[in-house]
N, C-alpha and C positions, 0 to 999 in steps of 0.2 A: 300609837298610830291609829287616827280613824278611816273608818271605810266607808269609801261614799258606794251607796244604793242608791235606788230610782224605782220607781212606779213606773214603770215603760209599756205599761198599759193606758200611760195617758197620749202616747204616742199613737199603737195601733192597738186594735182590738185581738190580732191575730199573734201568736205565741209566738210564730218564725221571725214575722216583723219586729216584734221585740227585741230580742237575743238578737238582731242584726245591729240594729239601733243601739243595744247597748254594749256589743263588742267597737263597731266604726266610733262611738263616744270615750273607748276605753274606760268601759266603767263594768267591772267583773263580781257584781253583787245586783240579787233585784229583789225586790218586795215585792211578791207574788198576790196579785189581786183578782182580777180576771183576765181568764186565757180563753182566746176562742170566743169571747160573749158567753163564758159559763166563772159563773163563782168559782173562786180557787178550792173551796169544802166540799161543792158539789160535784166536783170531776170523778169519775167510776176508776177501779183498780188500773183498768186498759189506758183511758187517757194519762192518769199518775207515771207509768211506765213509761209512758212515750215523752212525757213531759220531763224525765226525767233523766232522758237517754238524752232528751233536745238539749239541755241544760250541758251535759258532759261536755256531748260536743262541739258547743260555745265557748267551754269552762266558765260560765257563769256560777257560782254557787249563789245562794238564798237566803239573804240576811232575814229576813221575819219572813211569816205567815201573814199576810194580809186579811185578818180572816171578819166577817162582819158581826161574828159573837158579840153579844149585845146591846148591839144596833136590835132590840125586841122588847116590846111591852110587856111592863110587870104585871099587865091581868091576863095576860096570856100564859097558857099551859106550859110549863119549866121543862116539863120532861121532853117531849120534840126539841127544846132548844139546844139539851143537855145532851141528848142523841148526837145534835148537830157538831157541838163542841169537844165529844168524844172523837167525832171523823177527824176534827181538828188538828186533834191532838196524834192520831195514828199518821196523818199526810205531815205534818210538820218534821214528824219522826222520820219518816219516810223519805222526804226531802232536806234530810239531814240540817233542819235549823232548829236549835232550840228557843225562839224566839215567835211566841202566837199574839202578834193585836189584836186586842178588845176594847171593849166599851161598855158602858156602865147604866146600860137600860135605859128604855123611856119611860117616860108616867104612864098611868092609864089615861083614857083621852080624857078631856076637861081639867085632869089632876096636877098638883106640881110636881114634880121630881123631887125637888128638896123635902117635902113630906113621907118618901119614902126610903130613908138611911137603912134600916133595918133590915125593908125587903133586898135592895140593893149590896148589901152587903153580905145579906145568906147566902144568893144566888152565887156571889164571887167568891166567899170562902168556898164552898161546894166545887167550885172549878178549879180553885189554889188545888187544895187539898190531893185533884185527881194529876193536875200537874207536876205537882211535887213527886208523888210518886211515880209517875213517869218521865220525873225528867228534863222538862219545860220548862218554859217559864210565859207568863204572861205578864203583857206591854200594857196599861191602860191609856188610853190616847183621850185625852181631855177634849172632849167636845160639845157643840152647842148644847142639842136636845138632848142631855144625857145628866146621867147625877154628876158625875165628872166636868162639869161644864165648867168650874172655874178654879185656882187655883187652890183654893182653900177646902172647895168638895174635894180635888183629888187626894191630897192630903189626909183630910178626914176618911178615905177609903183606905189608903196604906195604913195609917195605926189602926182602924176596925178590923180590916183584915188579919194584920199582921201576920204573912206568910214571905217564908223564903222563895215563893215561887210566882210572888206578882209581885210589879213594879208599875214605874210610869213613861210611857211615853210623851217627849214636850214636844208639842204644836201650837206656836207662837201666834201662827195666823189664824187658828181658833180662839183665838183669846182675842185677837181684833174686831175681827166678826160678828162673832157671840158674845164678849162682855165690853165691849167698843173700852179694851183697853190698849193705850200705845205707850205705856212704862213699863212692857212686862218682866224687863229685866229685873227692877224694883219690884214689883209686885206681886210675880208670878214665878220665875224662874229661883230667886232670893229664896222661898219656901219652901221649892220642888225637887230642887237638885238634889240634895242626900240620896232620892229616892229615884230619879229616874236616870237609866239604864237605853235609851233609847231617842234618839230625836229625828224628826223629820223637818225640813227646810221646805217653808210656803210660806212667803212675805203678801201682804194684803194691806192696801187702804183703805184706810177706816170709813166708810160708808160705802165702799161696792159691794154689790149683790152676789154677784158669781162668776167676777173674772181676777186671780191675783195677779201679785206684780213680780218683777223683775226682784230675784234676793238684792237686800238693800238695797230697792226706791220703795219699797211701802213703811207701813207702821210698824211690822211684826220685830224690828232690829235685830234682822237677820247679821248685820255686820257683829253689834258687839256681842249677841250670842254667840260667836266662833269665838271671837275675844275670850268669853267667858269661860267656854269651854277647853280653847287652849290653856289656861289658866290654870284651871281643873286636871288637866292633862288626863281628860276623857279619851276614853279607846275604841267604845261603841260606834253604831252606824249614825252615818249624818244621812238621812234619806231624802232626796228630792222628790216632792210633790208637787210641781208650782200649779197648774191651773190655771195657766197663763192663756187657754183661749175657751175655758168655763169651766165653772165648779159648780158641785152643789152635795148634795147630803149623802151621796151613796158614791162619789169618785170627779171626778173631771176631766178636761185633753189639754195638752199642751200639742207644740206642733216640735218639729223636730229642730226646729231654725230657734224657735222661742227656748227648748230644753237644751240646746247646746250652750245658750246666751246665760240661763242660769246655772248648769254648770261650771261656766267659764270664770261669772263672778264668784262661785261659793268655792271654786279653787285657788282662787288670787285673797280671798279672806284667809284662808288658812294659810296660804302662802305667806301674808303680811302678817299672820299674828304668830308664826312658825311650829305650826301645828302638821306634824307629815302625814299625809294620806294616800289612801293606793284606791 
């Protein structure tokens, strides 16, 4: 059985609005990104507590950490970041999901990404490693400005790495986006699957800027992805991200009328390809 989550920070910015939103949706999983207009890593002991107490009594529990670990330039100093990603790892603990999204660094400025496999890769075994031993696991979410930008980098990061405690998260509508591809079932998904453990649902047309579409009317084949995955008889979160009224490099909004409309279709996909969800 999968479990549909939500980004319900694309909703309101305010934690209570959330959790309202996603109890009246019947949807009892969230991807915690930001609460309040503060980063989910940089919330203090006090806010975590209260955050946590909000969550009880919702009963929402917390499929992933939404966390922006690296989303950060490789000529920038590792140890602040790796500070950062230690918080990560104690508030993920904390809010009992062993599941933290990451990303896979940017160039330094002028530089290309692809040129650096090696730095990119230290940085993430160094994060596996602290993982493992506590218990996590890290999601890498394939995206544009990132080494992970297309299907074949993230790959090339899972055998580099090779840890029990990183995988991949699939986001379809990054791969429209950023490698203006609309076969990714073929291209992208065909390569990745062994390996990843996680997916989020944001469908996009191939040449919009920063607003996605409706699951299954863009490119991303949000449809025969469920297909694919009931097939698979995947168990993992299906996460809604849509973006449906702006996206761009650090989150997006959806409105509450547009995030009922794509949950309604990504329930009637799994419905049609008999895939049970809660």
């Amino acid at each position: 059985m999968v479990k549909i989550s939500a980004f319900a920070d694309e909703v309101s910015n305010d934690f209570k609005e959330q959790l309202e939103f996603l109890q009246s949706s019947g949807i009892g999983w969230i991807e915690i990104r930001f609460l309040n207009g503060e980063n989910c890593i940089d919330l203090s002991d006090e806010k975590l507590a209260e955050v946590k107490s909000m969550l009880k009594s919702f009963d929402i529990k917390v499929s992933a950490l939404a966390s922006p670990i690296g989303k950060y330039a490789l000529d920038a100093d590792f140890a602040p970041h790796f500070t950062k990603f230690r918080r990560a790892v104690e508030i993920a603990k904390y809010l009992d999901t062993k599941l933290i999204r990451m990303f896979s660094f940017f160039s330094p400025e002028n530089g290309s990404i692809d040129d650096y496999k090696d730095e990119v890769v230290d940085r993430i075994k160094q994060m596996a490693a602290l993982a493992e031993k506590e218990g996590v696991i890290l999601t890498q979410e394939n995206d544009t400005w990132t080494y992970g930008h297309s299907a074949s980098k993230c790959v090339e990061l899972i055998q580099a790495v090779h840890s029990p405690a990183f995988y991949l998260t699939y986001d379809p509508a990054n791969f429209v986006f950023g490698e203006k591809e609309v076969d990714s079932i073929n291209t992208c998904w065909s390569i990745m699957k062994p390996w990843v453990n996680h997916v989020h649902i944001k469908d996009w047309i191939l040449g919009s800027l920063d607003i996605g579409s409706l699951p299954g009317n863009g490119d991303a084949q949000i449809e025969p992805l469920i297909k694919e995955l009931a097939a698979e008889k995947y168990e993992g979160f299906l996460t809604l991200e849509p973006h449906m009224s702006s996206g761009g490099k650090f989150g997006g909004t959806t409105s509450i009328e547009q995030y009922d409309a794509a949950l309604a279709k990504v329930r009637g996909f799994c419905r049609k390809y008999g895939m049970n969800y809660e």
